[in-house]
Backbone as CSV, one residue per row, in Angstrom:
resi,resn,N_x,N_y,N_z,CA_x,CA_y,CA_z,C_x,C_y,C_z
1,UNK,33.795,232.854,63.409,34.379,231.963,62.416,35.870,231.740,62.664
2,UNK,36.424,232.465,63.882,37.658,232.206,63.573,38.486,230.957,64.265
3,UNK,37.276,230.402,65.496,37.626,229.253,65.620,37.539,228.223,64.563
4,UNK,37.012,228.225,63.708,37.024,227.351,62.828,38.093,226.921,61.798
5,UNK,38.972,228.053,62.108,40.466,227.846,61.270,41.282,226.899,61.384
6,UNK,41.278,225.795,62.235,41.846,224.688,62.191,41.128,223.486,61.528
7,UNK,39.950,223.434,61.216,38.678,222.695,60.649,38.296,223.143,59.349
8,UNK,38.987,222.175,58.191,38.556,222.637,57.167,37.056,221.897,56.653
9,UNK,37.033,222.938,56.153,35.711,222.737,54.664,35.441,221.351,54.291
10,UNK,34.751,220.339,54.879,34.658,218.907,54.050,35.231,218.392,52.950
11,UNK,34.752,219.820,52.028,35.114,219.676,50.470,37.072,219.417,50.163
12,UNK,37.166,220.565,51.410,38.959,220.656,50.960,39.322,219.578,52.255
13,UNK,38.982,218.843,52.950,39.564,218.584,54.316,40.965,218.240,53.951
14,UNK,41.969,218.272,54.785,43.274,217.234,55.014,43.765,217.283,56.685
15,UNK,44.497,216.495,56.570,45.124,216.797,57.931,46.347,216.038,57.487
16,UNK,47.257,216.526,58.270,48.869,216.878,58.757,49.521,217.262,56.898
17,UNK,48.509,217.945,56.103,48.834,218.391,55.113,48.313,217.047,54.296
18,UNK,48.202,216.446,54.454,47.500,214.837,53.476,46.021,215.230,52.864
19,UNK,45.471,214.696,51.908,44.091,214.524,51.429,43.540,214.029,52.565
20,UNK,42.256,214.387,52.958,41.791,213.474,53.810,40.968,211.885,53.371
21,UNK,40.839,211.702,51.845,40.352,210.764,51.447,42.160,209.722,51.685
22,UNK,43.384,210.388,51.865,44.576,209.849,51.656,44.284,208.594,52.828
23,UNK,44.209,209.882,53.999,44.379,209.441,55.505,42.987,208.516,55.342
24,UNK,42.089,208.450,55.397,40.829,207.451,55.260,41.309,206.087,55.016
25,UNK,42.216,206.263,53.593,42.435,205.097,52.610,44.008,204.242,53.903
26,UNK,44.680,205.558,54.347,45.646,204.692,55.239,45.241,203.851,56.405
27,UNK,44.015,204.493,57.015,42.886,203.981,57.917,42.543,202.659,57.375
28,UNK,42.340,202.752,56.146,41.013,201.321,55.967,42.619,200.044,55.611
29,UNK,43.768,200.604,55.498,44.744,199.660,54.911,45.515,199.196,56.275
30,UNK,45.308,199.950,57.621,45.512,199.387,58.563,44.790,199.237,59.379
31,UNK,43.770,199.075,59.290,42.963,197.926,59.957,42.434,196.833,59.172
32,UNK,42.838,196.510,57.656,42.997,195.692,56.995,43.917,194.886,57.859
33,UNK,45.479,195.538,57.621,46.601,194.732,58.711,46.346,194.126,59.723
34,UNK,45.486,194.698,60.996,45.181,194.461,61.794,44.424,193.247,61.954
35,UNK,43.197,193.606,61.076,42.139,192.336,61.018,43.093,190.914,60.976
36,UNK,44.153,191.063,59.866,44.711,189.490,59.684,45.933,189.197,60.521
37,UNK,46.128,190.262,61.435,47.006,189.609,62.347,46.298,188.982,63.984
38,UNK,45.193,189.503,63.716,44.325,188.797,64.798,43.591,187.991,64.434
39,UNK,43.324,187.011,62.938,42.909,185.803,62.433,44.473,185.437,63.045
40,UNK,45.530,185.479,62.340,46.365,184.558,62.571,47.033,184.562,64.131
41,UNK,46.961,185.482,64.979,46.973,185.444,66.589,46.212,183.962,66.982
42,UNK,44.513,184.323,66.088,43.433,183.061,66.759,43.879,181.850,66.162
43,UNK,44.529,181.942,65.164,44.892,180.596,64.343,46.173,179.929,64.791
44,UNK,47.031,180.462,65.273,47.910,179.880,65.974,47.886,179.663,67.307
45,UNK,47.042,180.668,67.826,47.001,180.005,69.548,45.677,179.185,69.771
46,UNK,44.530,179.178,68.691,43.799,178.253,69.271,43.059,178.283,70.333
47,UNK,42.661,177.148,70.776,41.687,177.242,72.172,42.492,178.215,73.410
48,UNK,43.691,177.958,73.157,44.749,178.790,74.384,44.223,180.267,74.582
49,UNK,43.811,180.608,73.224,43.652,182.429,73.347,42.662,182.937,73.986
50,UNK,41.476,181.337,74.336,40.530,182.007,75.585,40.860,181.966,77.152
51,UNK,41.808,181.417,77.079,42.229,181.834,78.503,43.115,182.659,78.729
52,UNK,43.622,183.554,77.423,44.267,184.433,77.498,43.836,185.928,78.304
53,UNK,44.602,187.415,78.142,43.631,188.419,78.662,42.577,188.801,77.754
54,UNK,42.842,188.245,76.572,41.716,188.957,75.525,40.522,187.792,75.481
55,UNK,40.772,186.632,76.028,39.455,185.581,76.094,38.806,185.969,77.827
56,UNK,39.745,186.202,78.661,39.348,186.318,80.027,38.359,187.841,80.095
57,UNK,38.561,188.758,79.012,37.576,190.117,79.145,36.116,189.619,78.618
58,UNK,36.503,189.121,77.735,34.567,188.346,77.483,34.376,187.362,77.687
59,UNK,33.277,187.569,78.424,32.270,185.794,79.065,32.554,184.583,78.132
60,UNK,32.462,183.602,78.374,32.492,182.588,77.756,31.225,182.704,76.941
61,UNK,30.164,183.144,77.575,28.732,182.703,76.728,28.856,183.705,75.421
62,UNK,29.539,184.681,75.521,29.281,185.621,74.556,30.336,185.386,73.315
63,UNK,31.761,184.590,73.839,32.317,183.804,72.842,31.723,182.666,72.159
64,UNK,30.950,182.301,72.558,30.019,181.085,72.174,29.409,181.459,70.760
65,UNK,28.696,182.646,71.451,27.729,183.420,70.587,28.548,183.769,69.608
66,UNK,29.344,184.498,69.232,29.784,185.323,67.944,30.489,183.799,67.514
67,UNK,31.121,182.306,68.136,31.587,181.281,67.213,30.196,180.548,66.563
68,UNK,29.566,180.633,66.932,28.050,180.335,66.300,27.822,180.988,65.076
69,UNK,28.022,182.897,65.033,27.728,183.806,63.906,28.668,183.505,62.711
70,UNK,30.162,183.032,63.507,31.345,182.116,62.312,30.823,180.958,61.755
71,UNK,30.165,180.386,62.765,29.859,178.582,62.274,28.786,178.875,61.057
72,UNK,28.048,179.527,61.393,26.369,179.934,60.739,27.076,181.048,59.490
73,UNK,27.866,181.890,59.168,27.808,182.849,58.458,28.801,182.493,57.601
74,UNK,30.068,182.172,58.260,31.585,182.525,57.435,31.742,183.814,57.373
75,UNK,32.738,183.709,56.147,33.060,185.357,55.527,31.962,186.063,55.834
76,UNK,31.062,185.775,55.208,29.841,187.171,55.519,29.548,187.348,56.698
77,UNK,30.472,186.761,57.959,29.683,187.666,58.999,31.269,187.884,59.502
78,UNK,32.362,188.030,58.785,33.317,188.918,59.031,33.326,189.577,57.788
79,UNK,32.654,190.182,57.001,32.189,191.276,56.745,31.385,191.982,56.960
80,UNK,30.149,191.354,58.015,29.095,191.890,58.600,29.811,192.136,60.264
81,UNK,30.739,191.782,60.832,30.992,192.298,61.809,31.659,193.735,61.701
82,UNK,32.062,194.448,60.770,32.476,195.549,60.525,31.340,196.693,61.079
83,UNK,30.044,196.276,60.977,28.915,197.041,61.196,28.648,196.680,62.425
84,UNK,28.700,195.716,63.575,28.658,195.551,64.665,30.048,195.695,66.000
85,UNK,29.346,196.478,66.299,30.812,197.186,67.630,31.520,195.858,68.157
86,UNK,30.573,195.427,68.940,31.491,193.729,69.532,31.764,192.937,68.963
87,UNK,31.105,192.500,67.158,31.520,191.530,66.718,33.149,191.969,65.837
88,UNK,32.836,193.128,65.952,34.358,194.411,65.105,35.349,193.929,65.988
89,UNK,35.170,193.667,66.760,36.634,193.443,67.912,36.632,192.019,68.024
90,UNK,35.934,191.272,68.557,35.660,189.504,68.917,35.861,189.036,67.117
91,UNK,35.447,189.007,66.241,35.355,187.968,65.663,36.493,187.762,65.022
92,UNK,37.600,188.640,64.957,38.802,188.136,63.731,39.438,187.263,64.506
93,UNK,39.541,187.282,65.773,40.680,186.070,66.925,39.964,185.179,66.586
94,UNK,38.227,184.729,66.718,37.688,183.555,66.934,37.341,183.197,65.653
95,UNK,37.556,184.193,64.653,37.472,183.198,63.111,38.948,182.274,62.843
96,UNK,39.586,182.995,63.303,41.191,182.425,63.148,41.233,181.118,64.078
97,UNK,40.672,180.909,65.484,40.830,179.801,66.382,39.784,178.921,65.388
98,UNK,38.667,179.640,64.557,37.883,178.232,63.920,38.060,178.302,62.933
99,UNK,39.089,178.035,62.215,40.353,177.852,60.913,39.361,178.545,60.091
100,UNK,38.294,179.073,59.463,37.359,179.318,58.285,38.408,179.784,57.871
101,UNK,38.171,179.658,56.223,38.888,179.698,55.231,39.904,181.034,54.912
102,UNK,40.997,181.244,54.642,42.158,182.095,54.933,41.153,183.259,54.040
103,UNK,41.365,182.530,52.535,41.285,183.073,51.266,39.724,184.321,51.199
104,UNK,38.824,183.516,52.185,37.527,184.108,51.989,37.281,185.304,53.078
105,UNK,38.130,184.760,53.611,38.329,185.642,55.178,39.094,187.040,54.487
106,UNK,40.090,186.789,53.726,40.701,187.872,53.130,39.736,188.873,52.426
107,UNK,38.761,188.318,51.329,37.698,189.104,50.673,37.214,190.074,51.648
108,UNK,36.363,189.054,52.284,35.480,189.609,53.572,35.923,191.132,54.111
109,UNK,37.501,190.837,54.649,37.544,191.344,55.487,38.300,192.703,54.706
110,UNK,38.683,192.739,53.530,38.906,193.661,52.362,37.907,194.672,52.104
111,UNK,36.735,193.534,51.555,35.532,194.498,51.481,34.819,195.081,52.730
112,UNK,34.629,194.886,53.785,34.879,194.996,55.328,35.311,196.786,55.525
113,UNK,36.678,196.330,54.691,37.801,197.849,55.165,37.525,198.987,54.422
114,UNK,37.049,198.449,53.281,36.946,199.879,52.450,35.607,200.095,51.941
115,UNK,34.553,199.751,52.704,33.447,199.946,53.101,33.044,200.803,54.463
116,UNK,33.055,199.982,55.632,32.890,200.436,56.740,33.513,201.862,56.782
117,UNK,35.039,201.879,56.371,35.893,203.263,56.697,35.777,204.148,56.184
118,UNK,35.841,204.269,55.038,35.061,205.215,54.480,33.985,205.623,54.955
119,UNK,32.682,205.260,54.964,31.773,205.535,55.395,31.559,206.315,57.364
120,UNK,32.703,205.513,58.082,32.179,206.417,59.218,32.698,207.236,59.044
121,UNK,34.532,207.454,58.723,35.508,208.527,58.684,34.650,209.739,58.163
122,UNK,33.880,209.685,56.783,33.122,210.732,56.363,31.868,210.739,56.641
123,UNK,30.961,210.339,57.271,30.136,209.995,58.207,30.620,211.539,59.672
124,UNK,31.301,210.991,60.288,31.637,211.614,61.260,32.147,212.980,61.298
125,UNK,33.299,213.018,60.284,33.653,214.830,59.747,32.194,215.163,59.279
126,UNK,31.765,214.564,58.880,30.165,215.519,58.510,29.599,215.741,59.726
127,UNK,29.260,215.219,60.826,28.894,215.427,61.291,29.391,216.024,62.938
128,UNK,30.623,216.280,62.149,31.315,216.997,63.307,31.218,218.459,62.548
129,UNK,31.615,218.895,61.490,31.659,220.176,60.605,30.077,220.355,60.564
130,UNK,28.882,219.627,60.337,28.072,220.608,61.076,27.095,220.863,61.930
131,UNK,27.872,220.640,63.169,27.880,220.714,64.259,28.558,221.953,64.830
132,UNK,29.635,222.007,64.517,30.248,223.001,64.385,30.109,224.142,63.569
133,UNK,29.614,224.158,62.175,28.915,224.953,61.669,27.475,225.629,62.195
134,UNK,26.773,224.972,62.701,25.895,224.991,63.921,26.045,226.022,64.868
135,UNK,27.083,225.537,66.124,28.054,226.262,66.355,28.360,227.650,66.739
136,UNK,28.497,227.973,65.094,29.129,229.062,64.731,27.856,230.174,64.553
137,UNK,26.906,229.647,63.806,25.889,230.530,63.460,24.759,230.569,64.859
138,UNK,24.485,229.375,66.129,23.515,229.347,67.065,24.163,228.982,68.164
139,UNK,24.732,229.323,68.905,25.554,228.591,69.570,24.361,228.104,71.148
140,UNK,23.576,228.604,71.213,22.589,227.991,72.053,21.741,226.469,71.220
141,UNK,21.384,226.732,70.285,21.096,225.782,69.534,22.153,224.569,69.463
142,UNK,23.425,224.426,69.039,23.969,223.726,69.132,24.351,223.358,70.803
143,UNK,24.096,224.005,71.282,24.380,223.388,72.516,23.301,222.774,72.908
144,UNK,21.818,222.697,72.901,20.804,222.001,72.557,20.874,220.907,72.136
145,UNK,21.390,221.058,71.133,21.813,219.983,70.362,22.563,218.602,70.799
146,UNK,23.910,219.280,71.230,24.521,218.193,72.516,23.650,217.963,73.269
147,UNK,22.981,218.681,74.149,22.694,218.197,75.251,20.927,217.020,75.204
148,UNK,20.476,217.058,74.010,19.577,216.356,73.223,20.060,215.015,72.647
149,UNK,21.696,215.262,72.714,22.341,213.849,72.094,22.741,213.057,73.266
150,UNK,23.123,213.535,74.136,23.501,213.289,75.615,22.501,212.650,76.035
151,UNK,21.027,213.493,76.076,20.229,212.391,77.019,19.505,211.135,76.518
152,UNK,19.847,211.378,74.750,19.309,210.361,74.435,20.032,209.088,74.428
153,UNK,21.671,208.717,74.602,22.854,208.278,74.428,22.425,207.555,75.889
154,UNK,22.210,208.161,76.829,22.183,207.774,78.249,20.398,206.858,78.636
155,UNK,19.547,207.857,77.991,18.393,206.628,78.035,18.723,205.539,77.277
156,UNK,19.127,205.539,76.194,19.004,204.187,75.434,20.348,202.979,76.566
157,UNK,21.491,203.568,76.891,22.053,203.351,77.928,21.757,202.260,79.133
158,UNK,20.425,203.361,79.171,19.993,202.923,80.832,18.674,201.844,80.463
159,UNK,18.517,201.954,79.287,17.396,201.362,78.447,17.759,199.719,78.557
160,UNK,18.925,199.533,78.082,19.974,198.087,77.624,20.001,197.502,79.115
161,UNK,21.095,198.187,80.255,21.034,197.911,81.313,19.751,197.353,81.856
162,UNK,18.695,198.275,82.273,17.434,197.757,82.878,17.034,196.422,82.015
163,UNK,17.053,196.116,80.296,16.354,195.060,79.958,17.396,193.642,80.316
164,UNK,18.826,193.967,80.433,19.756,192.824,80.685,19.477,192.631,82.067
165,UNK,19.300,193.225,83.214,18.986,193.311,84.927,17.612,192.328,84.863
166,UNK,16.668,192.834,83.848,15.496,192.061,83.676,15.769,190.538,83.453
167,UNK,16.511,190.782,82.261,16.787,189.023,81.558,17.410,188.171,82.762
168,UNK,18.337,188.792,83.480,19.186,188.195,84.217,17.980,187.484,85.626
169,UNK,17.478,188.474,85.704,16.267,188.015,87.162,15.241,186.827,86.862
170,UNK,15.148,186.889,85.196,13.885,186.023,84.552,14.690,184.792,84.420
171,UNK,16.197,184.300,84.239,16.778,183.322,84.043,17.009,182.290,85.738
């Protein structure tokens, strides 16, 4: 147990002496920030920002795709991109290059922040504390454990790859 002295108790967590619900809430208020400085990045540069480095890292077809999920959704799918990894990063530039509405974009992306963050931030200490609690009491077991998360992380992995290698040969 005595590694565990830097890792508190869920119940009490903090870090750098803060609540950890503090640090969560500073989390979800800056990437609030974030979100609307990359609407207004896309809103002022426009078509320019795909030939930028951040339009030149993703395909054109796949920008296509998530301005389609803007055209088709609005707000609700920049509040539904919070739950999707690529659309979490791609869609606040390309909602901003396709003007959708400032005001709704703000909701969205509000309820977005203090939804999503919460939920992984304590999501994840749970499931890092017990893991580590784990750990402490089996330590073969938990290492099982990793190594059960590992291969499944890597089939599903190799799973995606092989069906995109497929799609790509069938096109």
């Amino acid at each position: 147990m005595r590694f565990l002295a830097g890792i508190p108790d869920p119940a009490r967590a903090s870090l750098f002496g803060l609540p950890y619900w503090l640090i969560v809430l500073v989390g979800a208020v800056a990437l609030f920030g974030a979100f609307q400085a990359y609407y207004w990045i896309g809103y002022k540069l426009g078509e320019k920002l795909y030939d930028s480095k951040i339009g030149k890292r993703l395909p054109r077809a796949q920008i296509a795709r998530v301005e389609k999920v803007v055209e088709k959704w609005g707000a609700l799918a920049v509040y539904g991109c919070f739950w999707v990894p690529v659309l979490r990063h791609t869609l606040p530039w390309v909602a901003g290059v396709l003007r959708i509405s400032y005001p709704w974009y703000v909701v969205a992306s509000a309820l977005g922040c203090l939804t999503w963050v919460p939920v992984t931030s304590f999501a994840l200490y749970g499931v890092i504390w017990g893991w580590v609690q784990l750990a402490t009491h089996s330590p073969i077991t938990a290492v099982a454990v990793a190594v059960v998360v590992v291969a499944v992380v890597v089939a599903v992995i190799i799973r995606r790859r092989r069906r995109r290698a497929d799609r790509a040969l069938a096109a």
